[in-house]
C-alpha atoms as an extended CHARMM CRD file, in Angstrom:
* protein
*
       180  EXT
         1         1  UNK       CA            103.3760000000      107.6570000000      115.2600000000  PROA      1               0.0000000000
         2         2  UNK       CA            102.1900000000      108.2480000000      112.0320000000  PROA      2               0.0000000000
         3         3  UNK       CA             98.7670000000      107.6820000000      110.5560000000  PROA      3               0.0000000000
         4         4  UNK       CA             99.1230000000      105.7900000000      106.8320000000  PROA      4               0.0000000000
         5         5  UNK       CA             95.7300000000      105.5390000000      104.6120000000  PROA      5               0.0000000000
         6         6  UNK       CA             95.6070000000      102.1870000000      102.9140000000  PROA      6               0.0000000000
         7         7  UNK       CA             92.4020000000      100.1140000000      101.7540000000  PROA      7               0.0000000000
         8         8  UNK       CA             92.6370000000       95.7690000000      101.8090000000  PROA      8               0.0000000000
         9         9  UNK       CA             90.4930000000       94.1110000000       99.4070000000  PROA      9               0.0000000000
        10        10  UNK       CA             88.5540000000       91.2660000000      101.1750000000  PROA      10              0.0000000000
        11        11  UNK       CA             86.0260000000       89.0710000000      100.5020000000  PROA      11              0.0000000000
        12        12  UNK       CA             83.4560000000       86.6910000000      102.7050000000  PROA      12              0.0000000000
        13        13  UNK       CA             83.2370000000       83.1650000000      101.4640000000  PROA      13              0.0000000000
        14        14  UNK       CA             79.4150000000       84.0270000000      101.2840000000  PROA      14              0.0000000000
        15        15  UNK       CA             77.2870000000       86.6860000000       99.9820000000  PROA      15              0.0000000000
        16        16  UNK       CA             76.7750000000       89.2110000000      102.4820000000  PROA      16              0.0000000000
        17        17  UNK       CA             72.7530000000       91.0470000000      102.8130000000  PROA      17              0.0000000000
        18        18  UNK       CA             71.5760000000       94.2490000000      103.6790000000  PROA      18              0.0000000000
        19        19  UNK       CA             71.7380000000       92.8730000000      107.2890000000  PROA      19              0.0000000000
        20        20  UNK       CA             74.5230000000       91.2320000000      107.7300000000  PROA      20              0.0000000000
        21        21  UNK       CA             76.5510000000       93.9840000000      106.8380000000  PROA      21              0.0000000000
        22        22  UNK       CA             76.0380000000       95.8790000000      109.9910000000  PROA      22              0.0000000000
        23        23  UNK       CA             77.0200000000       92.5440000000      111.8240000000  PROA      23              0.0000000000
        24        24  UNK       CA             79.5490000000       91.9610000000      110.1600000000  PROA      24              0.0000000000
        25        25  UNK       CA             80.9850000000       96.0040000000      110.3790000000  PROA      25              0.0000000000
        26        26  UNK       CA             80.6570000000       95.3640000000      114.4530000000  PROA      26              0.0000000000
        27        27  UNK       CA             82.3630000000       92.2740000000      113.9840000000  PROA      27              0.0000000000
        28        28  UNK       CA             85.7630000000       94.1170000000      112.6020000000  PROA      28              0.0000000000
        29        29  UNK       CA             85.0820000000       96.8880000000      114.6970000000  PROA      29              0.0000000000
        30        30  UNK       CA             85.7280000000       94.4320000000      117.4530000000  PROA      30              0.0000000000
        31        31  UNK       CA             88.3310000000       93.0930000000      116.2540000000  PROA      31              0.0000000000
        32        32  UNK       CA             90.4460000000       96.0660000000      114.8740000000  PROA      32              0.0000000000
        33        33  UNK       CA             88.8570000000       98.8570000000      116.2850000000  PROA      33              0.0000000000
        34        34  UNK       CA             87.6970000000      101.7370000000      114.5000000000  PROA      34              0.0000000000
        35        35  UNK       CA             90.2430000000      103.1820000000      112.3990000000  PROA      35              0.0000000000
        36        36  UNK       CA             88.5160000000      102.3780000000      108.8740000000  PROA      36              0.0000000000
        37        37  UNK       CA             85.0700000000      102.4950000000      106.7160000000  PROA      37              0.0000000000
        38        38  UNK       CA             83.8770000000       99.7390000000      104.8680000000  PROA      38              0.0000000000
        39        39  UNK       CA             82.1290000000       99.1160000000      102.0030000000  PROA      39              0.0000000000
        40        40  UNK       CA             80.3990000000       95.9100000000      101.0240000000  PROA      40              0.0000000000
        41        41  UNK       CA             79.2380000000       94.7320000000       97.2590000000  PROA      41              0.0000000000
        42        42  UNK       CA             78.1580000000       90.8990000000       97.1870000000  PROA      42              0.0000000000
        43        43  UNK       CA             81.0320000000       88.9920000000       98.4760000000  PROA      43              0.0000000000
        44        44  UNK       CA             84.1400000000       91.9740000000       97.8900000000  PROA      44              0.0000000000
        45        45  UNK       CA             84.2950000000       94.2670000000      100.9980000000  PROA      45              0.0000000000
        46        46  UNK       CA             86.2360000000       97.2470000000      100.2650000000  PROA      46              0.0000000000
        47        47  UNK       CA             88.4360000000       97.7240000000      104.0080000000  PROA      47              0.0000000000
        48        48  UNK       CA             89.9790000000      101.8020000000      103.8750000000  PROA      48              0.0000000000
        49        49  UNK       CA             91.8940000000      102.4170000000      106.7110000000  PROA      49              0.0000000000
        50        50  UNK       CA             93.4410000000      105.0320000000      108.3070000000  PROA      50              0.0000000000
        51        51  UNK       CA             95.9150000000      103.7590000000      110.8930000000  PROA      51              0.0000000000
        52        52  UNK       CA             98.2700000000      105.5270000000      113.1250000000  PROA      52              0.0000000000
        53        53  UNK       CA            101.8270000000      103.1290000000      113.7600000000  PROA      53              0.0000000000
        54        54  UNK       CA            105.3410000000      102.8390000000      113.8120000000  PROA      54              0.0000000000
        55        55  UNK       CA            105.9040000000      101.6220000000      110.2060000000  PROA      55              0.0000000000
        56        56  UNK       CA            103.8160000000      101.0770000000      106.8550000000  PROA      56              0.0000000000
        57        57  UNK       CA            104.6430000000       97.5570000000      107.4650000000  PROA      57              0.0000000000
        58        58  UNK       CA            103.1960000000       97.3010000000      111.1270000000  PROA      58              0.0000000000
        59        59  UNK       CA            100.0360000000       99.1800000000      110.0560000000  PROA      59              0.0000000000
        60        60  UNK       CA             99.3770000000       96.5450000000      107.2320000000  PROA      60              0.0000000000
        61        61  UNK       CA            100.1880000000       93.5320000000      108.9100000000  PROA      61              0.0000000000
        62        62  UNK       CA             98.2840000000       94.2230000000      111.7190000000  PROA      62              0.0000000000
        63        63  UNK       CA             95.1480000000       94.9600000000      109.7790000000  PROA      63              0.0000000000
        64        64  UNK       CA             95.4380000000       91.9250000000      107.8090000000  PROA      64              0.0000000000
        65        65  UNK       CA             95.8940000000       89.8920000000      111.0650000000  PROA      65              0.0000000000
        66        66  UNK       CA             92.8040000000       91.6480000000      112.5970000000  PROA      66              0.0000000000
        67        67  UNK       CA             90.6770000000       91.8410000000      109.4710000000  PROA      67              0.0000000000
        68        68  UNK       CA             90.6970000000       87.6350000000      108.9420000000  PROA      68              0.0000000000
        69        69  UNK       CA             90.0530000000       87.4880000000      112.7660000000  PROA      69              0.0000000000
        70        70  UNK       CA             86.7860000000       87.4890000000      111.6000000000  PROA      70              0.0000000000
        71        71  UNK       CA             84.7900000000       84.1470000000      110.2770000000  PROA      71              0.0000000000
        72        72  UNK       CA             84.1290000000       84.1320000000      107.1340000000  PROA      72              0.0000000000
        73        73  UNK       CA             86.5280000000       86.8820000000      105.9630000000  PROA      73              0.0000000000
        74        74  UNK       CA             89.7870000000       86.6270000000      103.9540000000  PROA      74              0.0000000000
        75        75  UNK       CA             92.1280000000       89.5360000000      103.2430000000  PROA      75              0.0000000000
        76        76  UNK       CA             92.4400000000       89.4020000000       99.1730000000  PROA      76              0.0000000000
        77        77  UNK       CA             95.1820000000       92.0250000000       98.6060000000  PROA      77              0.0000000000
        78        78  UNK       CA             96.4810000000       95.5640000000       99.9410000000  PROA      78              0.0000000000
        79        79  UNK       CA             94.8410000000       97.8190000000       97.3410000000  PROA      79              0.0000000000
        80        80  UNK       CA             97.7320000000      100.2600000000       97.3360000000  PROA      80              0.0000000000
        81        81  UNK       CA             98.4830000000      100.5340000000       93.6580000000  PROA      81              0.0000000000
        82        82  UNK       CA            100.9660000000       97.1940000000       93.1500000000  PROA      82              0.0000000000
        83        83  UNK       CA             99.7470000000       97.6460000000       89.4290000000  PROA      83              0.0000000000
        84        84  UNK       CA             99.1260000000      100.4550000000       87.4990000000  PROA      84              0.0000000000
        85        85  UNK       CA             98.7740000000      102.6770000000       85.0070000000  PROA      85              0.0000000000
        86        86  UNK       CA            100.4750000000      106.5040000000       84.4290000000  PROA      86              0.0000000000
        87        87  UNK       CA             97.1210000000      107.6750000000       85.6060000000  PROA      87              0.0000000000
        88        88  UNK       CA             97.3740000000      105.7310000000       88.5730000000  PROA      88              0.0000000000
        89        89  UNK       CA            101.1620000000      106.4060000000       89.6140000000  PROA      89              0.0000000000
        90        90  UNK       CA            100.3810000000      109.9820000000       88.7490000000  PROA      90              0.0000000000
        91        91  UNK       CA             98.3900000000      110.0040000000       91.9590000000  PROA      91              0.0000000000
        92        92  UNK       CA            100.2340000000      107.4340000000       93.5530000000  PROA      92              0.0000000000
        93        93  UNK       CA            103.1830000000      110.1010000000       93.4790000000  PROA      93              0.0000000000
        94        94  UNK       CA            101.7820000000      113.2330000000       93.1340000000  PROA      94              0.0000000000
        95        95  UNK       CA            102.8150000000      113.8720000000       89.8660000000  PROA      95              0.0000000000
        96        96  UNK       CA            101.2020000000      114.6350000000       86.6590000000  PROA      96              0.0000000000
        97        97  UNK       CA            100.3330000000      112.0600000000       84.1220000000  PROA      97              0.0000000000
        98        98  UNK       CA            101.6900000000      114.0520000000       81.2780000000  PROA      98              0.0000000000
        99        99  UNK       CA            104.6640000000      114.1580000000       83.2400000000  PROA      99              0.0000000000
       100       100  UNK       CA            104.9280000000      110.4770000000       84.1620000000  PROA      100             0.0000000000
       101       101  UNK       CA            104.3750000000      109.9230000000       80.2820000000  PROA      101             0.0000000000
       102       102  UNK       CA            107.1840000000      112.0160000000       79.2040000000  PROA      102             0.0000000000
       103       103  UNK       CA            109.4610000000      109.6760000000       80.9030000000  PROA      103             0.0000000000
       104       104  UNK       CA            108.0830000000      106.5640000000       80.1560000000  PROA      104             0.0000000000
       105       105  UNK       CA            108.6500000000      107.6930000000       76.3430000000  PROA      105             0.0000000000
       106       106  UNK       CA            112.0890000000      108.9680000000       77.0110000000  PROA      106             0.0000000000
       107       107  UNK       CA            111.1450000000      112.2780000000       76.1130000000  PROA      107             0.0000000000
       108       108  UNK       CA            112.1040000000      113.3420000000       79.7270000000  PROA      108             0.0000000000
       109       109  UNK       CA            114.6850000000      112.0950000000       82.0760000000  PROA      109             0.0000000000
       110       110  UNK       CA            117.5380000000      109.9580000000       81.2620000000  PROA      110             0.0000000000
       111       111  UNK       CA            115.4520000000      107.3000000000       79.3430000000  PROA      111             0.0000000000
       112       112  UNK       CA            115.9010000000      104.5690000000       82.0660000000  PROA      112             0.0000000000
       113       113  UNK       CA            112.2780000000      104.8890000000       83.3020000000  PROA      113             0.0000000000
       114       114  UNK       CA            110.6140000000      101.3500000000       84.0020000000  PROA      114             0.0000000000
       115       115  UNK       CA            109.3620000000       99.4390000000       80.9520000000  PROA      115             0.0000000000
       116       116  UNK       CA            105.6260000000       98.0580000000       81.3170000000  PROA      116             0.0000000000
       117       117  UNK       CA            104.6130000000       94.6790000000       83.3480000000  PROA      117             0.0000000000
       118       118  UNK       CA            101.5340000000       93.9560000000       81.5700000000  PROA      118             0.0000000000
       119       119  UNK       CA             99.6310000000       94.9410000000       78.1630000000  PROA      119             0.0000000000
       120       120  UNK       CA            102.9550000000       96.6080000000       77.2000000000  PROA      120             0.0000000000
       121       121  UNK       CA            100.9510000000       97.0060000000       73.3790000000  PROA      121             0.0000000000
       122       122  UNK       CA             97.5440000000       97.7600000000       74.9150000000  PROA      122             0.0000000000
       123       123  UNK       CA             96.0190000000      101.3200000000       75.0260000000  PROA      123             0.0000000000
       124       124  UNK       CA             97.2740000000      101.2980000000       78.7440000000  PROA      124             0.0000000000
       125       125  UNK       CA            100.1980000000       99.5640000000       79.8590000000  PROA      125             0.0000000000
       126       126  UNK       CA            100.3770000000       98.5270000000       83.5620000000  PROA      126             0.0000000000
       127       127  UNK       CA            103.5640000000       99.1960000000       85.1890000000  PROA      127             0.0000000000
       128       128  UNK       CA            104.5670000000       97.7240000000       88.6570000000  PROA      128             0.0000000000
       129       129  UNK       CA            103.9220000000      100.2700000000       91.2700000000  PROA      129             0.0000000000
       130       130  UNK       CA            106.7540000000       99.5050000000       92.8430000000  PROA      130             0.0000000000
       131       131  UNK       CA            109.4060000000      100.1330000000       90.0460000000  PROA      131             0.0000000000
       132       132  UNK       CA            108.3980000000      103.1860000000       89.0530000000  PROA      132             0.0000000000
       133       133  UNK       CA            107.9850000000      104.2430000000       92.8200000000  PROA      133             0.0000000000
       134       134  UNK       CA            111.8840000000      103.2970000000       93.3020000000  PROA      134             0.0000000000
       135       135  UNK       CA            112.9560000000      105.2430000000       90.3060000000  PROA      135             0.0000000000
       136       136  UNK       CA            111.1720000000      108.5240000000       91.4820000000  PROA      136             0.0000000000
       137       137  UNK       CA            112.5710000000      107.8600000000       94.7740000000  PROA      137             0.0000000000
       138       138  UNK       CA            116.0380000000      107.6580000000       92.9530000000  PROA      138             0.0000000000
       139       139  UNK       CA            115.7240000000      110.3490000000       90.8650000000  PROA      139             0.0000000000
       140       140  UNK       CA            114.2320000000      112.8910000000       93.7190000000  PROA      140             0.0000000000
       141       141  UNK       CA            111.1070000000      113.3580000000       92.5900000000  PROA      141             0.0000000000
       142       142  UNK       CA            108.9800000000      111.9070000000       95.5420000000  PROA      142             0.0000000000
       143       143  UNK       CA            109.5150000000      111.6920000000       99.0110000000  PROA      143             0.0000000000
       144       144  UNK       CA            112.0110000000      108.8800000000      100.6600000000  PROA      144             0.0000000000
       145       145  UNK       CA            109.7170000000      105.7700000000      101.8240000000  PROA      145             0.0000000000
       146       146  UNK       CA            107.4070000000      105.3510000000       98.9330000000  PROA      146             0.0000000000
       147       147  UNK       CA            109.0080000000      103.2590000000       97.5020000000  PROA      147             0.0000000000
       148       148  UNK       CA            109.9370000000      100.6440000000      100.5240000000  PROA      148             0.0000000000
       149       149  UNK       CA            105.8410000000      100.9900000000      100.8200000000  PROA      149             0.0000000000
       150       150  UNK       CA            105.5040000000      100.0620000000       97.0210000000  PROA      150             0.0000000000
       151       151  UNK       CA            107.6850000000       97.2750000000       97.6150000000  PROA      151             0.0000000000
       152       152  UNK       CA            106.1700000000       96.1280000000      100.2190000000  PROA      152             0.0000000000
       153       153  UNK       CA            102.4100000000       95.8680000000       99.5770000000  PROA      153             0.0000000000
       154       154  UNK       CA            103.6620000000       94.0420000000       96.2170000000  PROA      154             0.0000000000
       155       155  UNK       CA            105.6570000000       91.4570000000       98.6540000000  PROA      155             0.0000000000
       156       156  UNK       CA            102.4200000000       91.5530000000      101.1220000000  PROA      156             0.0000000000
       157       157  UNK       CA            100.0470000000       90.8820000000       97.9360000000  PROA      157             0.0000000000
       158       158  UNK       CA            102.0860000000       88.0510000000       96.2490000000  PROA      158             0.0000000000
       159       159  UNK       CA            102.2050000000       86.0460000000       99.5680000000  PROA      159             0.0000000000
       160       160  UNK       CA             98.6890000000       86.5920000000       99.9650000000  PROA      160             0.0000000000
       161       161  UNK       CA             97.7820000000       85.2030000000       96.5260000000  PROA      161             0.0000000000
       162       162  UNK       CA             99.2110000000       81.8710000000       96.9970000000  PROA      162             0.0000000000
       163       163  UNK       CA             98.1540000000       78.8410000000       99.6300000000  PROA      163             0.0000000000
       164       164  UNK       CA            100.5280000000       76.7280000000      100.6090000000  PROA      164             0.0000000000
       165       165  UNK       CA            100.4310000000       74.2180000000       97.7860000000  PROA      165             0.0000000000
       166       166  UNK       CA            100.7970000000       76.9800000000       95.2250000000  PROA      166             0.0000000000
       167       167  UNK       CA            103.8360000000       78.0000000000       97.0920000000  PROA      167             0.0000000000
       168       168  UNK       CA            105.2820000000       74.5490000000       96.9310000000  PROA      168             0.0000000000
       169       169  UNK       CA            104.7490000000       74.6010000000       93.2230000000  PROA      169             0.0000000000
       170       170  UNK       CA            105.9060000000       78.2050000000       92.8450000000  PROA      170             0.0000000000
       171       171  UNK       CA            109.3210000000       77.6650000000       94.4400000000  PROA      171             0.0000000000
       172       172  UNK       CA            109.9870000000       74.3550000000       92.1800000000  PROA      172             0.0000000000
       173       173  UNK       CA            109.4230000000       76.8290000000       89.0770000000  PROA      173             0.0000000000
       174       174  UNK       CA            111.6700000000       78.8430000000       90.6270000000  PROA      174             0.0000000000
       175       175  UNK       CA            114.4780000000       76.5430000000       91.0070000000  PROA      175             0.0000000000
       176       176  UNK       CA            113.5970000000       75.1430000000       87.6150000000  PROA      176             0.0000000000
       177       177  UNK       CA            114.3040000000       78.7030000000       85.8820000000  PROA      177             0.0000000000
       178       178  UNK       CA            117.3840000000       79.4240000000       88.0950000000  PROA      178             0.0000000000
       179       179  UNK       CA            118.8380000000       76.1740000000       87.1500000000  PROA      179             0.0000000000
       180       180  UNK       CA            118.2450000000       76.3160000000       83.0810000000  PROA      180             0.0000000000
């Protein structure tokens, strides 16, 4: 077994007081034992655990299963890093941000490092955690399994953002774009 560190945003569908936090911390402590701290600001609850399993995978899963065991509580995202910014896939990987910015600039490397997701002209361009994860991984510059973990929080986090309507209209978009 191994233990993997991993936080899930969540949030109750009502503000939370003073008081009803320690409830409400028994209440996941009951249901997931007591593998993780959590913080609580309004309605966001900040979930860090620290969870010994077979598999990245398993130890997510079963948190999210355990965590919206509880009333009133719905697992948001895995807060793993799905995007981010050289800063934050510097510490994602270990690796230096100066270093990380050499390759994104080509002045490193063999130019082919990922190209920004979002705000691609902004001061800081988010990058999906996951692509740049793989192309460390390829390139032997982190350890084998990051990136399957990338990959799968962003999978985890994108089925997690939709209900099943949303889905339904997501997967006609999807055929639309295929078929143009």
């Amino acid at each position: 077994m191994t233990q993997f560190d991993f936080a899930l945003l969540a949030y109750t569908l009502v503000p939370v007081t003073e008081e009803q936090i320690f409830d409400l911390n028994d209440a996941l402590i009951d249901a997931t034992g007591d593998d993780f701290v959590m913080t609580a600001t309004g309605k966001c609850l900040i979930i860090d655990f620290y969870r010994e399993s077979i598999s990245y995978s398993e130890a997510v899963l079963s948190a999210i299963k355990q965590v919206q065991q509880v009333n009133n509580i719905k697992v948001k995202s895995v807060d793993a890093g799905q995007y981010v910014g050289l800063s934050d896939a510097a510490e994602l990987s270990s690796m230096s941000r100066s270093a990380l910015s050499k390759y994104s600039k080509g002045e490193r490397g063999d130019g082919t490092f990922p190209t920004p997701f979002l705000r691609a002209k902004g001061k800081v361009p988010l990058y999906e955690w996951a692509e740049i994860a793989q192309w460390l991984e390829k390139n032997g510059l982190v350890e084998k399994g990051i990136a399957e973990n990338a990959t799968f929080t962003a999978m985890i986090n994108t089925a997690l953002s939709f209900n099943t309507e949303e889905l339904e209209q997501v997967a006609k978009m999807e055929r639309e774009l295929h078929l143009a």
